[in-house]
C-alpha positions in Angstrom: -26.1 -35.3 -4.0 -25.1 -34.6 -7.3 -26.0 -36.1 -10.1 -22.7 -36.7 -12.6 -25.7 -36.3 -16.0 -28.2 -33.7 -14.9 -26.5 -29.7 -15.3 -29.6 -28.4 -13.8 -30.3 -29.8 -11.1 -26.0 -29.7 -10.2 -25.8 -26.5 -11.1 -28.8 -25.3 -8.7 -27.3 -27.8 -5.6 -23.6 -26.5 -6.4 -25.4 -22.8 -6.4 -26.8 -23.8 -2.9 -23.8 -25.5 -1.4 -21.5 -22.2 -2.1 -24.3 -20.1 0.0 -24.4 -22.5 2.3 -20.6 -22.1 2.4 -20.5 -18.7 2.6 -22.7 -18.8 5.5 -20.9 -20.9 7.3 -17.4 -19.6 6.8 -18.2 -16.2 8.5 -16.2 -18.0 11.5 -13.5 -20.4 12.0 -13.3 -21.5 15.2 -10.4 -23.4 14.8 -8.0 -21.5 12.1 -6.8 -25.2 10.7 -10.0 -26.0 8.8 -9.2 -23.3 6.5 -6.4 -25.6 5.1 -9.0 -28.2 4.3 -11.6 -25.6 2.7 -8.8 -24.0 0.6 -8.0 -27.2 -0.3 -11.6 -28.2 -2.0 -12.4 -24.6 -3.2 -9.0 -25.0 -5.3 -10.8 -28.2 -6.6 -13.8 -26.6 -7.4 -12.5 -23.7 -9.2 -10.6 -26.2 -11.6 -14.0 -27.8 -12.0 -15.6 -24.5 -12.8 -13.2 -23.7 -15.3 -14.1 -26.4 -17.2 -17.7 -25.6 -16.8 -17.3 -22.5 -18.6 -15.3 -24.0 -21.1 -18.5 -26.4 -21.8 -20.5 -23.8 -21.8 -18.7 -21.8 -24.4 -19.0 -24.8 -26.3 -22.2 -25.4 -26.3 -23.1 -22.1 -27.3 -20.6 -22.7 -30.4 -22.0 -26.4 -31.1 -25.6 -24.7 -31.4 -24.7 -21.5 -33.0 -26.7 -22.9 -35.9 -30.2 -22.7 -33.7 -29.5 -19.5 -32.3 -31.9 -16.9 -33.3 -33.6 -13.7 -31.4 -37.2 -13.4 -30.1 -37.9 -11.9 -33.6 -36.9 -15.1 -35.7 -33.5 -13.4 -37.4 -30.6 -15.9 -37.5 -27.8 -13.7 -37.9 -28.6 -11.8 -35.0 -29.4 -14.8 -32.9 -26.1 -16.4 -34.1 -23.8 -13.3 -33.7 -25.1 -13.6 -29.8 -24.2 -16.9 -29.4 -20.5 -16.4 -30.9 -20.4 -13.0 -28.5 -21.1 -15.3 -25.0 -19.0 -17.8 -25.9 -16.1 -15.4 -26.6 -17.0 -14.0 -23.2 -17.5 -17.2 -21.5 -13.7 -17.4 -22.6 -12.5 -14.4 -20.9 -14.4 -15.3 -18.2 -12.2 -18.8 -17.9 -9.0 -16.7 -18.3 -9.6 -14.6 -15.6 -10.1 -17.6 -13.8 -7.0 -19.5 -14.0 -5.7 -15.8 -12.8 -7.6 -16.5 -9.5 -6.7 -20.4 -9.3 -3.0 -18.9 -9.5 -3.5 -16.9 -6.8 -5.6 -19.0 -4.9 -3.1 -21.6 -5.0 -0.6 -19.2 -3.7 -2.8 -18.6 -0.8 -3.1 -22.4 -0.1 1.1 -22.5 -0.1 1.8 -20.0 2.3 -1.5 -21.5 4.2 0.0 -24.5 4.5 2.9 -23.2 6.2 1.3 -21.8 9.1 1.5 -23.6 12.4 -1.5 -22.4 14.1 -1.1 -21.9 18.0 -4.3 -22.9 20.5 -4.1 -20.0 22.1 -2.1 -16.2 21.7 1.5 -16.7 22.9 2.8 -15.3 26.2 4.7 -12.8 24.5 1.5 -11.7 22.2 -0.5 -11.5 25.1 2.2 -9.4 27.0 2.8 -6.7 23.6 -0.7 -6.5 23.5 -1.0 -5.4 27.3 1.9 -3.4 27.1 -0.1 -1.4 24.3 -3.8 -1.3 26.4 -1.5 0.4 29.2 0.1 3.0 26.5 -3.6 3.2 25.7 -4.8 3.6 29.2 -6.7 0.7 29.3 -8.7 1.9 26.7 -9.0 -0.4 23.2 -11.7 1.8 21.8 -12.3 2.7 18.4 -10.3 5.6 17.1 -12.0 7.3 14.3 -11.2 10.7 11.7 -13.1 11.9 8.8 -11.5 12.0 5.4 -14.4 13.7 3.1 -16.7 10.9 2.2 -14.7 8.3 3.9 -15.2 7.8 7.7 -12.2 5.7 9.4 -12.2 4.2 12.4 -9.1 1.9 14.1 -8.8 -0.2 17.2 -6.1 -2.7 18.4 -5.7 -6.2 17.9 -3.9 -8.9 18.6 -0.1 -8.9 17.8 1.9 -10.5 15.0 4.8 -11.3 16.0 6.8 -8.3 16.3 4.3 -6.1 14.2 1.4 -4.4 16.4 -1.7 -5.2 14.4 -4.8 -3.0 14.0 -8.2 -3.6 12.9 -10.1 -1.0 10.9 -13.3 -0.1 9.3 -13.3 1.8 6.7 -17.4 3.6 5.7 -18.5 5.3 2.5 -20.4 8.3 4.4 -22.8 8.9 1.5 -23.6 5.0 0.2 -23.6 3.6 3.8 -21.0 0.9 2.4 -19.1 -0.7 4.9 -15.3 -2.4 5.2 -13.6 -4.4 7.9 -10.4 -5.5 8.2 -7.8 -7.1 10.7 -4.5 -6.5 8.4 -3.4 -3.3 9.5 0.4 -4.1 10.2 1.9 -0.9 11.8 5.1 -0.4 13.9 7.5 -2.8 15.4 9.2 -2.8 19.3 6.9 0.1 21.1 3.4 0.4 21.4 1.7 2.0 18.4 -0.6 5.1 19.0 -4.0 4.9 17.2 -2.8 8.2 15.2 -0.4 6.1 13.8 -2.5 3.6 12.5 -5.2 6.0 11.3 -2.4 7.9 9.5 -0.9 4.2 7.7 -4.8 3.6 6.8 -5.4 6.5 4.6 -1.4 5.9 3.4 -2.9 3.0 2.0 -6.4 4.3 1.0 -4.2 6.8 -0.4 -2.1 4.5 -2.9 -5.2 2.5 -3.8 -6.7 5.9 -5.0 -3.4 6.9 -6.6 -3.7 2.9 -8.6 -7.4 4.1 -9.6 -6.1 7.2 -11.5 -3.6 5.5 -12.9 -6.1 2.7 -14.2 -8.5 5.6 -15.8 -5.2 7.2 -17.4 -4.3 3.9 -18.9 -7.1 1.7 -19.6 -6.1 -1.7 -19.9 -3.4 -1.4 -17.2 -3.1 -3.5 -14.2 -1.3 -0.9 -11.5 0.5 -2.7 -8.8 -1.6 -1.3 -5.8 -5.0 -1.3 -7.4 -6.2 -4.8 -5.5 -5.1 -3.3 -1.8 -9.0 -2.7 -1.6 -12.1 -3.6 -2.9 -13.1 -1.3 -6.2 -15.8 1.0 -4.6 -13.4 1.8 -1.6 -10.6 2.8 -4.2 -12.8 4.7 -6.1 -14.1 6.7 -3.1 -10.0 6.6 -1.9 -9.7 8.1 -5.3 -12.5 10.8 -5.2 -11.4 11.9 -1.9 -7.6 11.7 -2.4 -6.6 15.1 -0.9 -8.3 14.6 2.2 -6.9 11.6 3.1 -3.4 13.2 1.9 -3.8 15.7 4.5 -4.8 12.7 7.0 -1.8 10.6 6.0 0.6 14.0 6.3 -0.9 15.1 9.5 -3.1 12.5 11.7 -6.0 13.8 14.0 -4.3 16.0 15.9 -2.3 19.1 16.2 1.6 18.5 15.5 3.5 19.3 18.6 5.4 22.0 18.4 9.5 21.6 16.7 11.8 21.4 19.9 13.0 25.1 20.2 15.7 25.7 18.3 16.0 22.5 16.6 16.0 21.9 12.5 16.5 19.6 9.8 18.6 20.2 7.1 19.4 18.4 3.8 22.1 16.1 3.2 21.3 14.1 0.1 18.3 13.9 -2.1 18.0 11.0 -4.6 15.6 10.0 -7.0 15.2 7.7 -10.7 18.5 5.0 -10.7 20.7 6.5 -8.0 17.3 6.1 -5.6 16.9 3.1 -6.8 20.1 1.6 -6.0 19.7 3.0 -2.0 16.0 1.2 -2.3 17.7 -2.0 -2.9 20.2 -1.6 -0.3 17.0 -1.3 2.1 15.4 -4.4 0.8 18.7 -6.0 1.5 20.4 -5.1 4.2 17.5 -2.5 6.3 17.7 1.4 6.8 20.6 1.6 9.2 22.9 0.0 6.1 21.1 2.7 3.8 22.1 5.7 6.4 25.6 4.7 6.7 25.9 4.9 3.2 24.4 8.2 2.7 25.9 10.1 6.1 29.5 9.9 3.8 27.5 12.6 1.8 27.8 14.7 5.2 30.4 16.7 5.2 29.5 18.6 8.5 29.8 22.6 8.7 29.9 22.8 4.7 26.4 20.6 4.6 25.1 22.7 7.0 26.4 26.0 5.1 25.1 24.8 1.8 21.6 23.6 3.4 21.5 27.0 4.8 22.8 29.4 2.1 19.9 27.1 -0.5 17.0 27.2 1.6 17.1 23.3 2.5 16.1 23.8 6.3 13.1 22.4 7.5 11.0 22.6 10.8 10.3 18.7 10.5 11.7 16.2 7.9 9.6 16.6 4.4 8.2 13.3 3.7 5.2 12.8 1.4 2.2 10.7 1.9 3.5 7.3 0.7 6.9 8.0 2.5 8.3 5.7 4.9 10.4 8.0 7.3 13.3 6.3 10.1 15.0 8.4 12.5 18.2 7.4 13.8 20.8 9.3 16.2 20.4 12.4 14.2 19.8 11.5 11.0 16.1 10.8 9.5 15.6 9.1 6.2 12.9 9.0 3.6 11.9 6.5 1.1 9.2 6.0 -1.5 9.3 2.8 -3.5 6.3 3.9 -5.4 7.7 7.0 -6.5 11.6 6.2 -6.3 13.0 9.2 -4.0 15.5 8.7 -0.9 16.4 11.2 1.1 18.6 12.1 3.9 18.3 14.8 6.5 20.3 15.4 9.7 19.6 17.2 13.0 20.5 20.8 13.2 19.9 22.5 16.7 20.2 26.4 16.4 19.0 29.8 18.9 15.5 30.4 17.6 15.9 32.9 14.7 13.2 34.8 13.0 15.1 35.3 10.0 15.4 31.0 9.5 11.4 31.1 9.5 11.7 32.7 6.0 14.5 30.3 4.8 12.7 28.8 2.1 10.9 26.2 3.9 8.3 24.8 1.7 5.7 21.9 2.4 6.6 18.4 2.5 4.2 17.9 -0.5 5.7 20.4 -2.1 9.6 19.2 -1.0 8.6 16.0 -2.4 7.2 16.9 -5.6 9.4 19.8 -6.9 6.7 22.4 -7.0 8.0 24.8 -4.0 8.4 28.6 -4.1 10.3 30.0 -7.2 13.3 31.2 -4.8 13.8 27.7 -3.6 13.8 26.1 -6.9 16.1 29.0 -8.1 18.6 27.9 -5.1 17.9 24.2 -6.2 19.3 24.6 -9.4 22.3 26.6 -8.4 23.7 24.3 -5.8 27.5 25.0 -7.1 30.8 22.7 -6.7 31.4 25.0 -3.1 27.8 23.1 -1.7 29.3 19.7 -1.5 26.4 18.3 -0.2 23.4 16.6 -1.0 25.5 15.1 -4.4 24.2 12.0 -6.2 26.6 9.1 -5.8 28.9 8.5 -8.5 27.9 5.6 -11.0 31.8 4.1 -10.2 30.9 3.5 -6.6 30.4 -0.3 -6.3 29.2 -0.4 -2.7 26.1 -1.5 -3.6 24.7 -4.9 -5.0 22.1 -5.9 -7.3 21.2 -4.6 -10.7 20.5 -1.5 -11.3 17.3 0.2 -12.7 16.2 2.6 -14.7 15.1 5.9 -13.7 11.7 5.1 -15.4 11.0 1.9 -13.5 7.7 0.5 -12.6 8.2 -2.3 -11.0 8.7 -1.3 -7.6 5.2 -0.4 -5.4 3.4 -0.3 -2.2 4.3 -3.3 0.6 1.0 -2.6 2.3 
């Protein structure tokens, strides 16, 4: 029982009572307790905030009896001001996680939690064992250091929903999750999910970087994972671009004779104005806009005459890529591109193997072979297509941002 004038002996019981918690918490067996555990460890990090606030104190109440094991003063006193200033920060940083703690409680509070899986769950997540086989086992891949492994879980909703463990190979750390969110409608192939994983160890690698390059910077994507799994993601980025690009297994071969060619290619504000049309109103809206960029036989003449044919659609490791009727479109919010590409079925010819076709990495980035970013730059007014909308055209809502915006990242 706590005491109310003692600090020792509370602090030692409330030190017990969060490893007892901890303990404990390992397993809910009914999901609506967390609502009353969120509820007191929202009370308790208020009270801890004012702890270190006390403390901080204390060590500036007493500065004047502060000295080090050698008898100096100043040094003993400059020690004390140093932890209290830190004791500080550390109270700022807290308020940070009360903020988003009581976010968490909100959107907890929200939930209506079900006894049991739903019919329909229970049905999506048979219908993906059968696509399976039968088999839920563990999918796994190598990405250097990082061994990942997938398996399927119960069903959200609409959204097929994976677990994962994700292993540091040379520390023997360990991470598991449940929150793998992949797919929607169909059953989703464990490829798939292995593929979004090291998307998203990808981005958190990609936040890393961007931390190191700009100390003091908070990146949008850099708390997807735990610090020493984005520093590995980071350390190990290319492999796990080539898993995100590729998957485990060989690509099956392009349908013979069929290509993709380029219709459009946006990026900076004329991207960003197609993004928010796909936050608003979904992809089909954003392919309907961007098909009036299609102008049929001349499209297909300018794709071909510039080198902008492709055996599949060029997306990039953080792109999100939709397919409908004969059009594909890709999107990055991180990196503001949008792109259009349409279906082009043609007799197998050697001659289109050397067309220019360049990696999606490279598509993506800008960095393809010198002929292709020759034809890139002389796309005259006779190749009507891809063009960048006008800035007149009012179809779309919203404001409009700048080619150097920041704001937009990762929905993992």
């Amino acid at each position: 029982m706590p005491t109310f004038h003692d600090p020792l002996a509370d602090a030692a019981e409330a030190s017990e009572a969060l490893r007892g918690l901890a303990h404990a918490s390992r397993v809910f067996d009914d999901p609506t307790d967390t609502y009353t555990v969120f509820g007191d460890l929202t009370a308790g990090l208020r009270s801890l905030r004012q702890v270190l606030d006390q403390l901080a104190n204390a060590h500036l109440a007493h500065q004047g009896r502060a000295f080090d094991d050698h008898g100096n003063h100043a040094t003993g006193a400059a020690d004390a001001l140093v932890a209290a200033d830190e004791l500080h920060q550390a109270g700022t940083l807290l308020d940070q996680a009360y903020d988003r703690l009581s976010a968490a409680f909100t959107h907890s509070g929200r939930i209506a939690w079900h006894p049991q899986p739903t019919p329909e769950q229970t049905a999506v997540r048979e219908r993906i064992a059968a696509h399976l086989d039968g088999d839920p086992a563990t999918t796994t891949a190598q990405a250097g250091k990082l061994r990942l492994a997938v398996w399927p879980d119960t069903p959200v909703g609409e959204h097929h929903r994976y677990a994962y463990r994700i292993t540091d190979t040379t520390t023997g750390q360990e991470l598991e999750g449940r929150d793998l969110f992949t797919g929607a409608g169909n059953p989703v192939e464990p490829d798939r999910a292995l593929r979004d994983l090291a998307t998203f160890l990808g981005a958190a690698g990609e936040a890393r970087q961007y931390a190191l390059d700009h100390p003091g910077s908070s990146p949008e994507n850099e708390g997807l994972f735990p610090a020493w799994v984005a520093e590995t993601a980071h350390t190990n980025a290319d492999a796990l671009a080539e898993l995100s690009e590729h998957g485990t297994a060989e690509s099956e071969p392009a349908q013979a004779g069929r290509r993709w060619i380029s219709v459009v290619f946006l990026q900076g504000a004329d991207a960003d104005q197609v993004l928010d049309v796909i936050d608003r109103d979904g992809t089909d809206a954003a392919i309907e806009h961007l098909a009036q960029w299609d102008y049929g036989q001349e499209t297909t003449e300018a794709a071909l005459e510039n080198g902008y044919v492709y055996d599949e659609p060029p997306a990039g490791a953080l792109d999100r890529v939709v397919t409908a009727a004969d059009y594909t479109l890709t999107y990055d919010h991180a990196h503001g591109h949008v792109a259009l590409l349409r279906a082009y079925d043609v007799p197998p010819d050697p001659a289109l193997q050397d067309a220019g076709t360049v990696s999606a990495r490279e598509a993506i980035s800008g960095v393809g072979s010198l002929e292709h970013s020759i034809a890139r730059g002389r796309r005259g007014p006779t190749a009507r297509a891809p063009q960048a909308p006008q800035r007149e055209v009012d179809w779309f809502a919203g404001p409009t941002r700048s080619s150097s915006s920041a704001g937009r990242g990762l929905s993992l």
